[in-house]
C-alpha positions as a Markdown table, in Angstrom:
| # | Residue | x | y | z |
|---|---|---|---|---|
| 1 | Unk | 86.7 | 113.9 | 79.0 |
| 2 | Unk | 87.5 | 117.3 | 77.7 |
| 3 | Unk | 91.3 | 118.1 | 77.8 |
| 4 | Unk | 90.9 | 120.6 | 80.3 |
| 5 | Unk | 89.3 | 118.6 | 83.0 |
| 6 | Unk | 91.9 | 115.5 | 81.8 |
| 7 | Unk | 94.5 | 117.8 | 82.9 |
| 8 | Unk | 93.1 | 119.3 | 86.3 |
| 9 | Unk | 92.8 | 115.7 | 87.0 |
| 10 | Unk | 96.1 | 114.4 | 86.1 |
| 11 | Unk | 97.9 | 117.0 | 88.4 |
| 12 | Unk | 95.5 | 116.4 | 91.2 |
| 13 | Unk | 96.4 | 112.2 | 90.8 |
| 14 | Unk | 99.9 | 113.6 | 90.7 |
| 15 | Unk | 99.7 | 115.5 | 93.9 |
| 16 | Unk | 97.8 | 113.0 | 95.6 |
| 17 | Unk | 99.9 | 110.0 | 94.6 |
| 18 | Unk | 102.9 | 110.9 | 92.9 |
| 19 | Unk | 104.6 | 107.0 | 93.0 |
| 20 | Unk | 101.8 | 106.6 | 90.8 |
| 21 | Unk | 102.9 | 108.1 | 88.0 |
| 22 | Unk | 103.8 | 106.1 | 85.2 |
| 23 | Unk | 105.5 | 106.1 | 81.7 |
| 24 | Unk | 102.6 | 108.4 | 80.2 |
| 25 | Unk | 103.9 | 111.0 | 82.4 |
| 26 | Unk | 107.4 | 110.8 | 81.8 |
| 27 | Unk | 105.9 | 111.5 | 77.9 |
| 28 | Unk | 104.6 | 114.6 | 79.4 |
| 29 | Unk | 106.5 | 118.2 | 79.2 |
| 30 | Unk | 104.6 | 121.3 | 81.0 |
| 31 | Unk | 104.5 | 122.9 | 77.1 |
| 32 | Unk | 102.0 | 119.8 | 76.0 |
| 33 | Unk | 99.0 | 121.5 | 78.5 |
| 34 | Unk | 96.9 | 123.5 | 76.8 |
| 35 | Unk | 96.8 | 125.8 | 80.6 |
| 36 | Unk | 99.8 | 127.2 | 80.4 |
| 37 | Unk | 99.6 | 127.3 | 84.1 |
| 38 | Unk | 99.2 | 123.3 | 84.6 |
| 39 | Unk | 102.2 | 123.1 | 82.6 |
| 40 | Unk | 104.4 | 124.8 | 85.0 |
| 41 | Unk | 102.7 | 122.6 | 87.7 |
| 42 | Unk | 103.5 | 119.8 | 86.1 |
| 43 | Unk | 107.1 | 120.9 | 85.2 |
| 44 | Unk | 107.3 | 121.6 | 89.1 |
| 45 | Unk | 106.5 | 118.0 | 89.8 |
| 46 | Unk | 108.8 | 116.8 | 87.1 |
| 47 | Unk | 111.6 | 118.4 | 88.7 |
| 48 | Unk | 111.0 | 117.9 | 92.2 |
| 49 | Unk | 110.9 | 114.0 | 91.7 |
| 50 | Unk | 113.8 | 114.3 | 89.9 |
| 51 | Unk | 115.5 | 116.3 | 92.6 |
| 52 | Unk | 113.7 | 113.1 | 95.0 |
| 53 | Unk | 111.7 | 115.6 | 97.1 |
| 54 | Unk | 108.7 | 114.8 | 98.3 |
| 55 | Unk | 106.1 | 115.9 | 96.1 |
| 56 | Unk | 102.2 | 117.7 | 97.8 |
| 57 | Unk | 100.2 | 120.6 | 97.6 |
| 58 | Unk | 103.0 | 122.2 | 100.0 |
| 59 | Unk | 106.2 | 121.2 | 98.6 |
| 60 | Unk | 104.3 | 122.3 | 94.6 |
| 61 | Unk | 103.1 | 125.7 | 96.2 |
| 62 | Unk | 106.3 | 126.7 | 98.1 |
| 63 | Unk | 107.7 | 126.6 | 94.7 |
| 64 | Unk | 105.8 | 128.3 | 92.2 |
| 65 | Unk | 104.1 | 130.6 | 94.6 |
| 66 | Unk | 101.1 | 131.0 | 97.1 |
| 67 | Unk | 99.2 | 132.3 | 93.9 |
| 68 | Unk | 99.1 | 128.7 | 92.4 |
| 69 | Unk | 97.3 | 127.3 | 96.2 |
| 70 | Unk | 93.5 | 128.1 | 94.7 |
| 71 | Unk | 94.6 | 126.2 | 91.7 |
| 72 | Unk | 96.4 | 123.2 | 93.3 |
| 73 | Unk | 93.5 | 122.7 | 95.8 |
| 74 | Unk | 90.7 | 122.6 | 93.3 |
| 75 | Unk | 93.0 | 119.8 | 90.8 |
| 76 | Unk | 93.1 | 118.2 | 93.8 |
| 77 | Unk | 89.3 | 118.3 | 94.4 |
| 78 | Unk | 88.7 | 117.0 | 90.5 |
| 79 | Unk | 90.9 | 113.8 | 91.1 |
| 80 | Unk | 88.3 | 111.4 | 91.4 |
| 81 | Unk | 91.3 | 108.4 | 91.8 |
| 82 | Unk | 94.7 | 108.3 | 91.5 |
| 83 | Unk | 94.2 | 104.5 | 89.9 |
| 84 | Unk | 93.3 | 106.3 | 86.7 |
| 85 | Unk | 96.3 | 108.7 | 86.3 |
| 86 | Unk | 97.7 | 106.6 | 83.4 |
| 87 | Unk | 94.3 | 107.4 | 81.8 |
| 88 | Unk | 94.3 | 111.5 | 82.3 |
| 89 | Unk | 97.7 | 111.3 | 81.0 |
| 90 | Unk | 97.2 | 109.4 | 77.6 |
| 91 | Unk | 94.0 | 111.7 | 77.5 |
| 92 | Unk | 96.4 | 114.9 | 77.8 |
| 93 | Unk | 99.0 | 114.0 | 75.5 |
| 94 | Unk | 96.8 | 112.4 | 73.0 |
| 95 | Unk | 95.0 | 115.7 | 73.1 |
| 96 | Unk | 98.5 | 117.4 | 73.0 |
| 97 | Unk | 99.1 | 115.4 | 69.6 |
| 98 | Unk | 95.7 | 116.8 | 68.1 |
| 99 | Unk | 96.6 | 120.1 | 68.7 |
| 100 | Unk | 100.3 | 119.6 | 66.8 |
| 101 | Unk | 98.5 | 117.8 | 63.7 |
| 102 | Unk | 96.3 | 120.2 | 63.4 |
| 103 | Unk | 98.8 | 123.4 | 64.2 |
| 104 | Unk | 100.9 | 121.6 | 61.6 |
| 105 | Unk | 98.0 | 121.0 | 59.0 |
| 106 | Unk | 96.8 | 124.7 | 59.1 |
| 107 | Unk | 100.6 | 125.7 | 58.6 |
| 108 | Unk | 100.5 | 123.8 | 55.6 |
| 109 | Unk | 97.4 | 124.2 | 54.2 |
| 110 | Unk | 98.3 | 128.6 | 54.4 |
| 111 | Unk | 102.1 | 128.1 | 52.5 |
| 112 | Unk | 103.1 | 128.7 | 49.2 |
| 113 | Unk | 105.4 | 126.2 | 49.3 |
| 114 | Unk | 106.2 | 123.8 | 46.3 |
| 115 | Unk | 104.4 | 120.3 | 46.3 |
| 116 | Unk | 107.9 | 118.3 | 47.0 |
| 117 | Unk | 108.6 | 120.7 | 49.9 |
| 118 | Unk | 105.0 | 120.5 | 51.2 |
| 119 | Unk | 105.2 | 116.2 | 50.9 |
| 120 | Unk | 108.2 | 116.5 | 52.7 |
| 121 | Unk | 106.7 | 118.4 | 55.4 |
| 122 | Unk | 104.0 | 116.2 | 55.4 |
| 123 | Unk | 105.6 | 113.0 | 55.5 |
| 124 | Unk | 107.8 | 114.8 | 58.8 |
| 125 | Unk | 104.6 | 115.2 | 60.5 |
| 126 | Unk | 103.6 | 111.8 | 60.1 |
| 127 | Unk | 107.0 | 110.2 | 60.7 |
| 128 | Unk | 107.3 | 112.2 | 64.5 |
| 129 | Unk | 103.8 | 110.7 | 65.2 |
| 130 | Unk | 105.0 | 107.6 | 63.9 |
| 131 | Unk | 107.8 | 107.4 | 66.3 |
| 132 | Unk | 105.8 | 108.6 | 69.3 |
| 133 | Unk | 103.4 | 106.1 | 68.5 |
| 134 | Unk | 105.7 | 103.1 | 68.7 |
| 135 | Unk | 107.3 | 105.0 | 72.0 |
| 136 | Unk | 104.0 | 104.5 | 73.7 |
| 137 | Unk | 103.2 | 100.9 | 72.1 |
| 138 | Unk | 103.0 | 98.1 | 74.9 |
| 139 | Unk | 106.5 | 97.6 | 76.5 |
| 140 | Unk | 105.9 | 94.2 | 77.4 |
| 141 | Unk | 105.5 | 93.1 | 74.5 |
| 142 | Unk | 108.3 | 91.7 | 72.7 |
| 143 | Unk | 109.3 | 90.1 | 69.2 |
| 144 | Unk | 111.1 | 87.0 | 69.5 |
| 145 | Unk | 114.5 | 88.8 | 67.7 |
| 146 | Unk | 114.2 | 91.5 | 70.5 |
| 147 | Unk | 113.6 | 88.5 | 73.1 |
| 148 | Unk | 116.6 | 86.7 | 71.8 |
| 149 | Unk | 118.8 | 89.7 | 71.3 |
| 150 | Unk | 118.4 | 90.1 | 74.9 |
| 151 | Unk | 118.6 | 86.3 | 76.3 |
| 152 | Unk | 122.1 | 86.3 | 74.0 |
| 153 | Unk | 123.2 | 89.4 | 76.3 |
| 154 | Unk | 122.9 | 86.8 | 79.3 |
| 155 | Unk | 123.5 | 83.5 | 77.8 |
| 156 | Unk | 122.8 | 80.9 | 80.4 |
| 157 | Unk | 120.8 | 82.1 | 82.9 |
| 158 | Unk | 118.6 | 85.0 | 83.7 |
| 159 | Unk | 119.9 | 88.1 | 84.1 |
| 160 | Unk | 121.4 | 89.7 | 87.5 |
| 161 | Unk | 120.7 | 87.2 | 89.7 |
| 162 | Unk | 121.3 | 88.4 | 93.3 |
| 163 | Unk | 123.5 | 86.7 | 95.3 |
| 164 | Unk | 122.8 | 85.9 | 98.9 |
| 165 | Unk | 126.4 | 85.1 | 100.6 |
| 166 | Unk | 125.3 | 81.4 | 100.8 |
| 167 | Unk | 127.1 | 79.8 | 98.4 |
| 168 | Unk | 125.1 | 76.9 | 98.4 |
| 169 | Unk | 121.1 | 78.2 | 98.8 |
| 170 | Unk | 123.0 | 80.3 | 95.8 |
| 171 | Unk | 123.6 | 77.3 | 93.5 |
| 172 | Unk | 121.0 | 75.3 | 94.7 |
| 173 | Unk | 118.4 | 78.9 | 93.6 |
| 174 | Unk | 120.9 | 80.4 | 91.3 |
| 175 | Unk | 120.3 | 83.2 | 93.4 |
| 176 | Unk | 117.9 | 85.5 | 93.7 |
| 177 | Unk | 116.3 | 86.9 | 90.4 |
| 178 | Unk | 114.9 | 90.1 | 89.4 |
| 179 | Unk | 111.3 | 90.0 | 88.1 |
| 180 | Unk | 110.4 | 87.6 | 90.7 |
| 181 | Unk | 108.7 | 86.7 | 94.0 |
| 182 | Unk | 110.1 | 84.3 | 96.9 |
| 183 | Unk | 108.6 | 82.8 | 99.9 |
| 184 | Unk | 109.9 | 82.2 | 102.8 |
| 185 | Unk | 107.7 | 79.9 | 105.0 |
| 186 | Unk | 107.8 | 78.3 | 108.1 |
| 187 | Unk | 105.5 | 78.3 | 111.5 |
| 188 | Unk | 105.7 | 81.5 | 114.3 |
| 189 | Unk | 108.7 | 81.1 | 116.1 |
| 190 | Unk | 110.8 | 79.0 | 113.7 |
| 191 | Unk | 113.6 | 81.5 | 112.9 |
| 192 | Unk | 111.8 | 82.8 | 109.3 |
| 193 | Unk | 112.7 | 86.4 | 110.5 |
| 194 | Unk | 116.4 | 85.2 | 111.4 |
| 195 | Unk | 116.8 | 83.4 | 108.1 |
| 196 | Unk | 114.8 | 86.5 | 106.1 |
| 197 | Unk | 117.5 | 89.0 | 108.1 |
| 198 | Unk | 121.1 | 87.2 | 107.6 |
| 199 | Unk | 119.9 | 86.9 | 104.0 |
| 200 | Unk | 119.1 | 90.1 | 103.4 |
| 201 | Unk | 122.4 | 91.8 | 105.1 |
| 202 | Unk | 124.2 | 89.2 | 103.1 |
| 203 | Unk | 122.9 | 90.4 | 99.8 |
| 204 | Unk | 123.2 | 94.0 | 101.1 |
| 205 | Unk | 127.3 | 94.3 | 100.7 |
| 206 | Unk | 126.4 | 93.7 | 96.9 |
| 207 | Unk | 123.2 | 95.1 | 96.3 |
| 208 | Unk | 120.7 | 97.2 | 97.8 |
| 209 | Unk | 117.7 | 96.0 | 100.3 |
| 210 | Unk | 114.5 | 97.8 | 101.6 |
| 211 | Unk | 113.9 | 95.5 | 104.5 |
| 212 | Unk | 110.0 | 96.4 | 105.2 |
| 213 | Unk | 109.1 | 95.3 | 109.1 |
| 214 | Unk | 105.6 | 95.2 | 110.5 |
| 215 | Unk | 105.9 | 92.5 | 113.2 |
| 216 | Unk | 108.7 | 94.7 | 115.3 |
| 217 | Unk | 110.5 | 97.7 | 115.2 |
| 218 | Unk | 113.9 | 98.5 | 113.6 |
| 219 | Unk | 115.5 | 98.8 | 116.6 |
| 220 | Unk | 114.9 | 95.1 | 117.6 |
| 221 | Unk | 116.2 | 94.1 | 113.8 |
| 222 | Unk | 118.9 | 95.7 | 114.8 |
| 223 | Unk | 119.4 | 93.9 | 117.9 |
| 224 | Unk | 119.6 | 90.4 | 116.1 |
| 225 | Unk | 121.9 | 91.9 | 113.3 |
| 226 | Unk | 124.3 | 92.9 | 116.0 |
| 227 | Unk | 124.2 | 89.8 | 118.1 |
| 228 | Unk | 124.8 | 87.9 | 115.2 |
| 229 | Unk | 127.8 | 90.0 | 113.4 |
| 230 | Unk | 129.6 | 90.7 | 116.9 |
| 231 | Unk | 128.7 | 87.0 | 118.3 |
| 232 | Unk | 127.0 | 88.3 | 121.4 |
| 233 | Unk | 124.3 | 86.3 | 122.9 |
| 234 | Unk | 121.1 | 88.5 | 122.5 |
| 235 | Unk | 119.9 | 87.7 | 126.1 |
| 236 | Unk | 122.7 | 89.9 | 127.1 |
| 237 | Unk | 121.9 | 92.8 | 124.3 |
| 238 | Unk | 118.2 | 92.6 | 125.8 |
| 239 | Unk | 119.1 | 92.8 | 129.5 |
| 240 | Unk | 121.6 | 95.2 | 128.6 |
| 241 | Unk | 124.7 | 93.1 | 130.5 |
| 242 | Unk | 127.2 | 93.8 | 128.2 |
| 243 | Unk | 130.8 | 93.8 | 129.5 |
| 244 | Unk | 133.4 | 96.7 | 128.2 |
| 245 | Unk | 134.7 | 94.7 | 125.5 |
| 246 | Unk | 131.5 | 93.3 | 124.2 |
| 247 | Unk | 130.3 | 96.8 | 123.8 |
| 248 | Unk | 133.6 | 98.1 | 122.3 |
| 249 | Unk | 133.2 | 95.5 | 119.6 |
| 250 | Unk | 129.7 | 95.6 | 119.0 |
| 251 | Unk | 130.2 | 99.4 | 118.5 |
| 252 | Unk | 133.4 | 98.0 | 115.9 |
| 253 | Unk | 131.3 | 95.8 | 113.9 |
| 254 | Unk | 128.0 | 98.0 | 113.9 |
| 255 | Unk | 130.3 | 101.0 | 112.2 |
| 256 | Unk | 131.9 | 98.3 | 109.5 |
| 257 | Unk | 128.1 | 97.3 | 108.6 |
| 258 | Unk | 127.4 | 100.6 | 108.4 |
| 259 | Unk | 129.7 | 101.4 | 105.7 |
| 260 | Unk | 129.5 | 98.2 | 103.6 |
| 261 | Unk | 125.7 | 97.1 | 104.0 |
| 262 | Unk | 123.5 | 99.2 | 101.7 |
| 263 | Unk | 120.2 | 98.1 | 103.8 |
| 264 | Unk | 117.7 | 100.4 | 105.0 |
| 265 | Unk | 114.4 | 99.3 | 107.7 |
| 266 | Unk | 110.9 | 100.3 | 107.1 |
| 267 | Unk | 108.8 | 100.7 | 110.0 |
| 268 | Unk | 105.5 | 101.1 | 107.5 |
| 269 | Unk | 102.3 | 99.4 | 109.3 |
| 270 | Unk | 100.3 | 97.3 | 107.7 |
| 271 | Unk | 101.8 | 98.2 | 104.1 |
| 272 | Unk | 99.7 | 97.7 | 100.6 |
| 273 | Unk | 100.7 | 97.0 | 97.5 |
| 274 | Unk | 100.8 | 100.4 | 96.5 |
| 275 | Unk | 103.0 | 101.9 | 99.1 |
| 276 | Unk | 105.3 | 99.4 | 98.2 |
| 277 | Unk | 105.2 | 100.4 | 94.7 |
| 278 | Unk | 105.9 | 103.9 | 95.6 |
| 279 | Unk | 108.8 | 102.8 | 97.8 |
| 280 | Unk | 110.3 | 100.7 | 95.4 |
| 281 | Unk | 110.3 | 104.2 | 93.3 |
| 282 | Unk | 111.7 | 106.4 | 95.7 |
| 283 | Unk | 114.4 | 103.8 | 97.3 |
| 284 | Unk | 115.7 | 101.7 | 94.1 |
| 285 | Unk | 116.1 | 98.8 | 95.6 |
| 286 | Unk | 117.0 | 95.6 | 94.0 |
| 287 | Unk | 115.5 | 92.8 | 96.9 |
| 288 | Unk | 112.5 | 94.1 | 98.7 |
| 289 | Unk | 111.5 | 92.2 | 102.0 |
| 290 | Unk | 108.2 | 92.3 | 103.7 |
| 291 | Unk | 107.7 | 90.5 | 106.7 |
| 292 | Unk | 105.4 | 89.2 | 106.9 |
| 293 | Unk | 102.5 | 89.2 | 104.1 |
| 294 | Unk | 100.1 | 88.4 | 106.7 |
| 295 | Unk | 100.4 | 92.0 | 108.1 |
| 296 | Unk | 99.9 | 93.8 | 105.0 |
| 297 | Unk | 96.9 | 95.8 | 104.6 |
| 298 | Unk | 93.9 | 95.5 | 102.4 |
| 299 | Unk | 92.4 | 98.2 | 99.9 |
| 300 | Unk | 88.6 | 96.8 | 100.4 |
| 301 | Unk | 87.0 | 95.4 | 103.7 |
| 302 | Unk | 84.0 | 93.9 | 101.3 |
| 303 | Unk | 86.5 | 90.8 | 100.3 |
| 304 | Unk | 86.8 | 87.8 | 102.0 |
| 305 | Unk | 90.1 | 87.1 | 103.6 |
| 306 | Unk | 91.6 | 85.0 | 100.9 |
| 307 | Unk | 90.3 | 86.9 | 98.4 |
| 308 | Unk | 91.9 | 90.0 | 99.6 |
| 309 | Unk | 95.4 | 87.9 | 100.0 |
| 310 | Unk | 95.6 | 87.0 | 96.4 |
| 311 | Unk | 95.1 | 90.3 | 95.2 |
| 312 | Unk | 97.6 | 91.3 | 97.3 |
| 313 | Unk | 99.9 | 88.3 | 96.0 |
| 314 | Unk | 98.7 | 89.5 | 92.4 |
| 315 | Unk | 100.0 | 93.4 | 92.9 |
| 316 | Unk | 103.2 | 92.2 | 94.3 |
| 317 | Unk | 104.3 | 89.8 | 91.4 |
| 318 | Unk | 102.9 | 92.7 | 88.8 |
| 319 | Unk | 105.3 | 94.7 | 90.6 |
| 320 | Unk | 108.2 | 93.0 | 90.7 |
| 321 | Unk | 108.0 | 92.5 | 86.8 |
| 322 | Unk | 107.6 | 96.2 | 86.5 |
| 323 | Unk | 109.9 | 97.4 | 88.5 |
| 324 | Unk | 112.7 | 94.5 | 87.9 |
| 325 | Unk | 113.1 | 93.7 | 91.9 |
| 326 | Unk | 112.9 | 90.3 | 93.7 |
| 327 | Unk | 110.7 | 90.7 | 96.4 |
| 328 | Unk | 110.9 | 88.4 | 99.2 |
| 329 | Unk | 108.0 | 87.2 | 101.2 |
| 330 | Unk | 107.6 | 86.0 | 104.9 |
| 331 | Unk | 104.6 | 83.9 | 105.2 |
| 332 | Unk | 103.3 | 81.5 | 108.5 |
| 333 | Unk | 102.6 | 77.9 | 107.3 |
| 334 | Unk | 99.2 | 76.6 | 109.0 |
| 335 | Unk | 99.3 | 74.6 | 111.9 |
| 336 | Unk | 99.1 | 71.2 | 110.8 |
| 337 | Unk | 102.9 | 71.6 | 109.5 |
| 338 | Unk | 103.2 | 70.8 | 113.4 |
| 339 | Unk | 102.6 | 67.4 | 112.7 |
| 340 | Unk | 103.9 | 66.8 | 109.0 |
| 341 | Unk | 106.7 | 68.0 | 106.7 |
| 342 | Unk | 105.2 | 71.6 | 105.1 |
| 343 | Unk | 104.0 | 71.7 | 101.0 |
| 344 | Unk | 103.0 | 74.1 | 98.9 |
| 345 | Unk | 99.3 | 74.2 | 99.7 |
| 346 | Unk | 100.4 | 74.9 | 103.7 |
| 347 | Unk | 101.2 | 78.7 | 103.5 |
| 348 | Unk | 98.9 | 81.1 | 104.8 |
| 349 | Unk | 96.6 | 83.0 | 102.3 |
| 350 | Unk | 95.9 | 79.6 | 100.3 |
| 351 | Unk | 96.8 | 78.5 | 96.5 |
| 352 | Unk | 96.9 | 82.5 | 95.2 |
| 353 | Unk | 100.6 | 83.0 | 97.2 |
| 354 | Unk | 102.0 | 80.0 | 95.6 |
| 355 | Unk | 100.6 | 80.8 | 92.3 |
| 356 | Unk | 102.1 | 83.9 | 92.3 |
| 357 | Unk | 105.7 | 82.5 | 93.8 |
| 358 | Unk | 108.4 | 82.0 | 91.6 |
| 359 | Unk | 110.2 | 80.6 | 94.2 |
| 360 | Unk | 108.4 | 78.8 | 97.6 |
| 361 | Unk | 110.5 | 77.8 | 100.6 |
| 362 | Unk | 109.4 | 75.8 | 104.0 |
| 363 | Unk | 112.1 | 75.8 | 106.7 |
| 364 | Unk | 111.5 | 73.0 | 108.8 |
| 365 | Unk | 112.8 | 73.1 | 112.8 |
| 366 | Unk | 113.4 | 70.7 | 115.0 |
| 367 | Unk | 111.3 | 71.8 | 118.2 |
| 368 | Unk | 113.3 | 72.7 | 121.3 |
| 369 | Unk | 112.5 | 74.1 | 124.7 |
| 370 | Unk | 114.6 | 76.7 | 126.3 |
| 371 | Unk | 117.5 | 78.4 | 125.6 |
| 372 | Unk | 120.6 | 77.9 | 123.7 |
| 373 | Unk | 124.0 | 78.5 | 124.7 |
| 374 | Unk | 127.5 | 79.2 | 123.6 |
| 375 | Unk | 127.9 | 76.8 | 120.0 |
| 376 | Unk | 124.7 | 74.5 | 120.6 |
| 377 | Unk | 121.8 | 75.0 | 117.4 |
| 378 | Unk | 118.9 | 73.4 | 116.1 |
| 379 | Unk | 118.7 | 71.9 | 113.1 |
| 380 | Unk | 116.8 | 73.1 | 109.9 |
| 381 | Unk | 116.0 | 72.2 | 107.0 |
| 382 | Unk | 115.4 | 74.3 | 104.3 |
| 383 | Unk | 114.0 | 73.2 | 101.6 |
| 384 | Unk | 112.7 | 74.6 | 98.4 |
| 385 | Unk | 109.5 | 73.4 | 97.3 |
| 386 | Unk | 109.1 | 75.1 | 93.8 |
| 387 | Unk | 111.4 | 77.1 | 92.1 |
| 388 | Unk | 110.4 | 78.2 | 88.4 |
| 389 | Unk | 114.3 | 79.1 | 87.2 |
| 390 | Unk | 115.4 | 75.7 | 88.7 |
| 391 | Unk | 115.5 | 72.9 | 90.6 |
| 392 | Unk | 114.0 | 71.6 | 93.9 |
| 393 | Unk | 115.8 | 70.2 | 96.3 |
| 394 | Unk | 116.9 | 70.4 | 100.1 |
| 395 | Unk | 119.6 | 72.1 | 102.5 |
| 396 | Unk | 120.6 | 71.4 | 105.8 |
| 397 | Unk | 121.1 | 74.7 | 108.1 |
| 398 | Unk | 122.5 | 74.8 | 111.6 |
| 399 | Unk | 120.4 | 78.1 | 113.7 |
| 400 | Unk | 121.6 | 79.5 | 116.7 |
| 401 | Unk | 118.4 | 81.7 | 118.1 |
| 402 | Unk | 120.8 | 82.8 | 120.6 |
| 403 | Unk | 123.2 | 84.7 | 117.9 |
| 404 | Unk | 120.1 | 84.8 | 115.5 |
| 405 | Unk | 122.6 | 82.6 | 113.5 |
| 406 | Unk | 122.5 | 80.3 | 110.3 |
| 407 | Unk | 125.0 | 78.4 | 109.2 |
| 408 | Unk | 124.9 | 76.1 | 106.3 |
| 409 | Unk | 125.7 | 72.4 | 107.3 |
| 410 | Unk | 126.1 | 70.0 | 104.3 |
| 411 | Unk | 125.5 | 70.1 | 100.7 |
| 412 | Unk | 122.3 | 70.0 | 98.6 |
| 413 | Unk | 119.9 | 66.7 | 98.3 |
């Protein structure tokens, strides 16, 4: 691809899927194009990312100009996927690096310059594309002194692991880690949500959450957080019964969350991979949530079901390495849990989700009928059926659907 066409291309990925961008692009400076006027485009993006505005056609032409809109449109016409935008932008700095050897050569060849000063410039030229070289080299791949230098940063344990506010599920996991992926499993109706929920506003007074909901509004999530924190029973939150002093306090606790919890609630339907990839790089977050992985939406209808699961299962684990975030996955176990205790091969979507699963666990429920009042629960047991950075084992939970309430009970097995 000629390094014109590689450049109308990259700014039309960029413009039609700016989360996409990757560590090509951050390479990248307007003054590497050879169309002076791509360049400022692509300065324009640069700094409205880094500004976090939203990045389009509109936002890029409201900036630079209504003379750039012919332009913009027609890179936009030329992208013929934003999948590929790594590839236009190796193509355009690679071509960018050309351009300097040779620049550099033709300077050198034309300069009366003495032999030492003219090795000297030459061994420059190769030392810069030296270094940009091993910039760009794979950044997964590690030497075992660079491996160990970092492990010796963290002796005895993985890095950053995320607590959770249960101090047990914490030393039983060793909380959660970064560069992973846990499931959550159980059957519809067996408090997943509630357990997914309390967990995630634990971790939130220490880190930060993107709780992504496709099963029911924010508003609803809200509901249970309140009925839980202010210890209101969530029939009367739903029927709207509250007396003066329930809603006094529920307005007390709701304003405490508000300034301690750093949680936000995506309303996203049917979320894929890559939206959740470009959320994860506009938010920051450190444990991602979706709930549940069996509303998640699929790139191509030509798959079969499970197929399109475990390349969903795939992205997610790729993405959680890359962008150093535990993601935590809802998942429904499959009906014959209803008659036996859940394993690994139970969760919906088949062996690809707990293949991918650094972490799997099954929260068994007692079944009752009706509805709970003032301190009665069901018991639950939660128990972690793999767990790569540790052990298995079993915990003992007492939930209150009425407060959307977990409360640990005893030790673990």
């Amino acid at each position: 691809m000629q390094a014109s066409m590689a450049e109308q291309a990259l700014i039309g990925c960029l413009l039609l899927a700016p989360q996409k961008a990757g560590r090509y692009c951050q390479r990248l400076k307007g003054g590497m194009f050879r169309e002076q006027t791509l360049g400022a485009v692509f300065d324009c993006f640069k700094a409205l990312q880094k500004s976090k505005t939203p990045v389009d056609i509109v936002t890029v032409e409201a900036k630079l100009g209504s003379e750039y809109r012919t332009l913009l449109l027609q890179c936009a016409e030329l992208a013929p996927s934003p999948d590929h935008v790594e590839e236009y932008a190796a193509i355009v700095l690679d071509c960018w690096r050309e351009r300097e050897m040779v620049t550099e050569a033709l300077s050198i060849a034309q300069s009366s310059e003495s032999a030492k000063q003219l090795a000297a410039r030459f061994k420059a030229m190769a030392d810069r594309q030296q270094q940009l070289e091993a910039a760009l080299a794979d950044e997964n791949v590690k030497g075992f002194g660079t491996a160990a230098a970092e492990f010796l940063q963290t002796p005895g344990g993985p890095p950053e692991a995320l607590k959770t506010g249960w101090e047990q599920f914490d030393r039983l996991l060793g909380g959660l880690c970064r560069k992973s992926v846990v499931v959550i499993a159980a059957r519809p109706g067996r408090g997943k949500t509630d357990f997914a929920l309390q967990l995630a506003t634990q971790a939130a007074r220490s880190c930060k959450v993107s709780y992504n909901t496709m099963e029911m509004p924010a508003s609803q999530l809200l509901a249970r957080v309140a009925s839980r924190a202010a210890h209101i029973d969530s029939a009367k939150l739903r029927d709207r019964t509250l007396t003066g002093q329930e809603q006094t306090l529920l307005k007390q606790v709701l304003e405490q969350y508000s300034r301690k919890l750093q949680i936000h609630f995506d309303e996203e339907p049917a979320i894929t991979p890559e939206l959740v990839d470009g959320k994860i790089a506009k938010y920051h977050p450190d444990i991602l949530v979706i709930d549940h992985l069996g509303l998640m939406g699929f790139e191509s209808q030509k798959k079969t079901q499970w197929e399109q699961v475990a390349q969903t299962t795939h992205r997610l684990k790729a993405i959680a390495l890359r962008q150093n975030v535990c993601i935590l996955e809802l998942v429904q176990l499959n009906r014959r849990t209803d008659e036996r205790r859940a394993g690994q091969g139970d969760l919906y979507g088949g062996a690809a989700v707990e293949q991918d699963a650094d972490v799997v666990i099954a929260l068994e429920t007692e079944p009752f009928e009706g509805s709970l009042k003032e301190n009665q629960f069901v018991p639950v047991e939660v128990t972690v059926l793999k767990n790569r950075l540790g052990r298995t084992g079993k915990l003992q939970f007492a939930w209150q659907p009425q407060y959307h309430s977990y409360r640990p009970l005893q030790n673990a097995l």
